[in-house]
C-alpha positions in Angstrom: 78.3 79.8 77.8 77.6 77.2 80.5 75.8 78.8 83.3 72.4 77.8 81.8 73.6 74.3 82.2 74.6 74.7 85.7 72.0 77.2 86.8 74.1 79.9 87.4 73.3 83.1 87.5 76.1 84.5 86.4 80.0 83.5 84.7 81.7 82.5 88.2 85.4 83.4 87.0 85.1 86.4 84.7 88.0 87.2 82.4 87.8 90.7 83.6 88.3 92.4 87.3 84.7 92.8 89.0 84.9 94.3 92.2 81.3 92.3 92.6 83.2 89.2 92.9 86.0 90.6 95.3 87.2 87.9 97.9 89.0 89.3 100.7 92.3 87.2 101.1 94.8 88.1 103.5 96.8 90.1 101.0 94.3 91.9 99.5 92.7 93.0 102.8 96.4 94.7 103.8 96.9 96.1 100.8 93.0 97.9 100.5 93.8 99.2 104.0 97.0 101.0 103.3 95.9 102.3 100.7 92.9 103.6 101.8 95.0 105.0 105.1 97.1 106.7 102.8 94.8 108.7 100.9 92.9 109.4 104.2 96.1 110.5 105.7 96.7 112.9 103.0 99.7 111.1 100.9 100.5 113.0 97.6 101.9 109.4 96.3 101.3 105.9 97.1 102.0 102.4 94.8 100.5 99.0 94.7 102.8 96.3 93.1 102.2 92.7 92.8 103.3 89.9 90.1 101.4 89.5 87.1 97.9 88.1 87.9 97.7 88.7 91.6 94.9 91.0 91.6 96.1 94.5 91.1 93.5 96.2 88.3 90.6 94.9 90.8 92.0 96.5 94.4 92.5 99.6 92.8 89.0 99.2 91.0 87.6 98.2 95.0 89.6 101.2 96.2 88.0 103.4 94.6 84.6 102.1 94.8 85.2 102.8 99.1 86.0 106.5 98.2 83.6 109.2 99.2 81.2 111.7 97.2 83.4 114.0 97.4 86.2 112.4 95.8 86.4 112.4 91.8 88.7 109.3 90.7 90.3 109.1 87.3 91.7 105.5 86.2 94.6 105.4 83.3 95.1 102.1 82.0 97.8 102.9 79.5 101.4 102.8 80.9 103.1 103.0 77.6 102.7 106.6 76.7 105.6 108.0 74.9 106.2 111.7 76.4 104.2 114.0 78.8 102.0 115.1 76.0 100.2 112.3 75.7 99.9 111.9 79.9 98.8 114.9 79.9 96.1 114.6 77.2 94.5 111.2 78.9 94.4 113.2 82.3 92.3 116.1 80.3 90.6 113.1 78.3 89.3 111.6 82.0 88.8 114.8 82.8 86.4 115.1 79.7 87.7 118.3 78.9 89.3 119.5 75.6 92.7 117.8 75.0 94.0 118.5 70.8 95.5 121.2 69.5 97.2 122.3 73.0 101.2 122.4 73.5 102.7 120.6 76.9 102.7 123.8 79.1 99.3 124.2 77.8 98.1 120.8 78.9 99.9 121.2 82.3 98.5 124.7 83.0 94.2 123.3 82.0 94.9 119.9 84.2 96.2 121.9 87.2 93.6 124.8 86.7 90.8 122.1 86.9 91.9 119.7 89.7 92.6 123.6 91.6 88.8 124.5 90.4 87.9 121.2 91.9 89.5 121.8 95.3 88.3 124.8 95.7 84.5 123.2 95.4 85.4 121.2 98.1 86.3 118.5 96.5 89.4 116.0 95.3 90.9 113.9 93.1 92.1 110.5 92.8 94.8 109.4 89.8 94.9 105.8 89.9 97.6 104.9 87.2 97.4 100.7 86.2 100.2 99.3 84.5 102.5 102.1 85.9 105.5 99.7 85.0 106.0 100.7 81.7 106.0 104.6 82.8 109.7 106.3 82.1 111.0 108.2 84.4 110.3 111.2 83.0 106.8 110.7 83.2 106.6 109.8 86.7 108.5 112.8 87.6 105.2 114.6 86.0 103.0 112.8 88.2 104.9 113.8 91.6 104.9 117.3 90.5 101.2 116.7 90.0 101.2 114.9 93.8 102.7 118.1 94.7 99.8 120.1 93.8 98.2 121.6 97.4 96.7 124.7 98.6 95.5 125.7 102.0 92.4 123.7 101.5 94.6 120.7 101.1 96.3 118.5 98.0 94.2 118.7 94.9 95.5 115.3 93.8 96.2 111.9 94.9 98.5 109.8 92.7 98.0 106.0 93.1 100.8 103.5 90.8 99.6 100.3 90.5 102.3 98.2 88.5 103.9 95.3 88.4 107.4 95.0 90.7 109.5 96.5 87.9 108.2 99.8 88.6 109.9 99.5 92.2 113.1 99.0 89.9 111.9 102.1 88.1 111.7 104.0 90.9 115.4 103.8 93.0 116.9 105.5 89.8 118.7 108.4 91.2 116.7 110.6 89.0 113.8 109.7 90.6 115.2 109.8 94.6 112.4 113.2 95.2 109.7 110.8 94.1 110.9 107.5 96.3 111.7 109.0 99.0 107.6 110.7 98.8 106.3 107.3 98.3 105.7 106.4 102.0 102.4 104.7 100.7 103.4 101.3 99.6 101.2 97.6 99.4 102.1 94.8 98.0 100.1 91.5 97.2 101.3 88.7 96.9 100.1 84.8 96.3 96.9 83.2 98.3 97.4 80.5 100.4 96.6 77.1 99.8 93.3 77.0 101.7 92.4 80.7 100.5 92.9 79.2 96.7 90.2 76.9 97.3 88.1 79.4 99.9 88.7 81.6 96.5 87.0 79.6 93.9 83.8 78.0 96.3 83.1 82.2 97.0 82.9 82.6 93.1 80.6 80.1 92.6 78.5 81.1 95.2 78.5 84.2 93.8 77.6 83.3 90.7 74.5 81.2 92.6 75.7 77.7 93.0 75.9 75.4 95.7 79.5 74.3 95.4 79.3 71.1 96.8 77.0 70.3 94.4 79.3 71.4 91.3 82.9 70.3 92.5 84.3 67.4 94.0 86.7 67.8 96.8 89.3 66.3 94.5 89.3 68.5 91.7 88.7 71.5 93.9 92.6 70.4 95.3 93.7 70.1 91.9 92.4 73.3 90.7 93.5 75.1 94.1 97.3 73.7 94.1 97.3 74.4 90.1 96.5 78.1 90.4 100.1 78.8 92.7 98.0 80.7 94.7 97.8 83.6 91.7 94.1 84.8 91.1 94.3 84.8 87.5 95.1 81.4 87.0 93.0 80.0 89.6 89.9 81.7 87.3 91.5 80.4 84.3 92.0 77.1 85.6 88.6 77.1 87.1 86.5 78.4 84.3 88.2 76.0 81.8 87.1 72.8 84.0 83.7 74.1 84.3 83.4 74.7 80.2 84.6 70.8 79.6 82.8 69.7 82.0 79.8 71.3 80.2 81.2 70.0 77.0 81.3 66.6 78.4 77.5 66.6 79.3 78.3 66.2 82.9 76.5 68.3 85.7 79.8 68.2 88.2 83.7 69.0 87.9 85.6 66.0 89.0 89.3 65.3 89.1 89.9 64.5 85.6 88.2 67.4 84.6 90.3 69.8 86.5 93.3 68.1 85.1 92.6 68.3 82.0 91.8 71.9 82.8 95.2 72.1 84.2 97.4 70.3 81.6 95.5 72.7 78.7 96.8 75.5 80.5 100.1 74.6 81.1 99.6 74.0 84.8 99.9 70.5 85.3 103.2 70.1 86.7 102.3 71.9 89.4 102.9 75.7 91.0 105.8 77.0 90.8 106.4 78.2 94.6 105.1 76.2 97.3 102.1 77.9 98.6 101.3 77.7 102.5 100.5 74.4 103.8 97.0 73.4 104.4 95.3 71.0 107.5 93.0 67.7 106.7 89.3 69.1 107.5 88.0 67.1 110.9 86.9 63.3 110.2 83.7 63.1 108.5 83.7 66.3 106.6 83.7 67.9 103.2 85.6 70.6 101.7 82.7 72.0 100.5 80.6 71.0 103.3 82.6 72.3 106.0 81.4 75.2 108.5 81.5 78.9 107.1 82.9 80.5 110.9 85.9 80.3 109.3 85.4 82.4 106.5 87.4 85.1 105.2 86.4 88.7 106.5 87.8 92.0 106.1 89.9 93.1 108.6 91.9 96.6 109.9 95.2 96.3 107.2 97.3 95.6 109.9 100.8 95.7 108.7 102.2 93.1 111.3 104.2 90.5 109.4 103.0 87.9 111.5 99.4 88.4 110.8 97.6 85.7 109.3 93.7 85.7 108.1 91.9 83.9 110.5 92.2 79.7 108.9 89.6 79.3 106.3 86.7 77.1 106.3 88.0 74.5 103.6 91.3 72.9 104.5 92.9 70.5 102.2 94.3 67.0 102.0 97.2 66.3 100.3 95.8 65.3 97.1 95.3 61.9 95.6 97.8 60.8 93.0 95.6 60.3 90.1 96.3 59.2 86.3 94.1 60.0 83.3 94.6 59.9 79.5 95.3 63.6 77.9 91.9 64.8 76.3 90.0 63.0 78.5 87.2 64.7 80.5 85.8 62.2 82.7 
């Protein structure tokens, strides 16, 4: 689309989760690592919840990209299945093994004889369930019983539930108190601060092979940070629209007007929603874009102290300007 005109390699802000483009925020980096303790630790059931948009689909795609050899992972996208049957069939679809013309018991009896096979060869598996919201109760039942699933050698499966907060709902039904009371494995993500929103979208760019100083102004880069509510999604959304108009406008760098028109096309231009973490002036002299990288966001050990904070990031922002431009404009 544009990167030709702005000598990118790459689409900075893709529409869908690419565990190339991961940024480690503070949230994401303590969710990864309880996970990842979790299924080291042995844990038959674990969940990741989070808001719409804050990143889910792509931890659990990075989670299990920072599994071993010897782990097979399956990845069901599709919460709204209507009865075991059909849960059963996509685990023996992942599986790639026959799944028609076979009654539930059936089903049950060639998924647990294959993750037991698989055991047995010294191996695991891995059932990462996205969009684990829209599961019933019934079927989540299945999928302890499936957690449940150990021999000497160990547990043959690993159930991860990836979902949006509903499914926490979900999940205090008293039909389902075995299955909460198992789930000792628990992240949750939740919104980027204001200085990891911008941090967020200068790493994509440089991903993608620009220099970002060079492609957008410290003013629109405030904009476009404060617009996103601190929500991955949008801040891609938001980011990847200014870019296309400001290709469309024949210009070679993203200024304020741009990013507000970015904004007000998405709906975002009265501002986030919640207040996201307050942000510090960069020292006298500098640049968002120009400021020093020490600062920059690296993983660390998942503690789960409340009080931890990722070390400050490398772009701090002002409060931002109060601007006025014409709708449909694009500088």
């Amino acid at each position: 689309m544009y990167e030709a005109h702005f000598g990118l390699r790459q689409r900075p802000f893709p529409s869908t989760p690419d565990p190339g483009c991961y940024y480690p925020a503070t949230t994401h980096e303590r969710g990864l690592g309880r996970l990842l303790r979790g299924l080291a630790d042995g844990e038959g059931l674990l969940a990741l919840t989070g808001a719409p948009g804050t990143g889910k689909t792509l931890l659990a795609q990075c989670m299990v990209e920072r599994l071993g050899p010897e782990v097979q992972p399956l990845f069901l996208t599709n919460g709204r299945m209507g009865d075991r049957v059909s849960l059963l069939q996509a685990i023996l679809f992942d599986l790639s093994l026959p799944y028609e013309g076979k009654g539930e018991q059936e089903l049950r009896l060639a998924v647990t004889d294959r993750l037991l096979d698989r055991l047995g060869d010294g191996g695991r598996t891995v059932l990462v369930f996205d969009e684990a919201h829209h599961l019933p109760a019934d079927l989540l039942e299945e999928l302890r019983l499936l957690g449940n699933l150990e021999t000497r050698a160990g547990r043959a499966v690993q159930v991860v539930l990836v979902g949006q907060p509903a499914l926490l709902d979900t999940l205090r039904q008293p039909a389902l108190a075995a299955l909460n009371q198992r789930l000792t494995a628990r992240a949750e993500l939740g919104r980027l601060s204001r200085d990891e929103s911008a941090d967020y979208l200068l790493h994509h760019l440089r991903v993608a092979g620009a220099r970002p100083e060079a492609l957008i102004g410290d003013e629109a880069l405030d904009l476009l940070a404060r617009g996103g509510a601190g929500l991955p999604r949008l801040l891609d959304q938001s980011a990847h629209l200014a870019l296309a108009l400001t290709w469309q406008a024949g210009a070679g760098r993203v200024d304020a007007e741009g990013a507000l028109e970015a904004l007000a096309r998405l709906g975002l231009d009265d501002g986030p929603a919640e207040e996201l973490a307050p942000s510090v002036a960069p020292p006298s002299g500098e640049t968002l874009a120009d400021a020093p990288v020490s600062g920059a966001p690296t993983a660390h050990d998942g503690t789960d102290d409340p009080e931890y904070r990722w070390p400050p990031g490398a772009y701090r922002l002002p409060p931002p300007p109060r601007l006025t431009y014409a709708p449909g404009t694009t500088g």
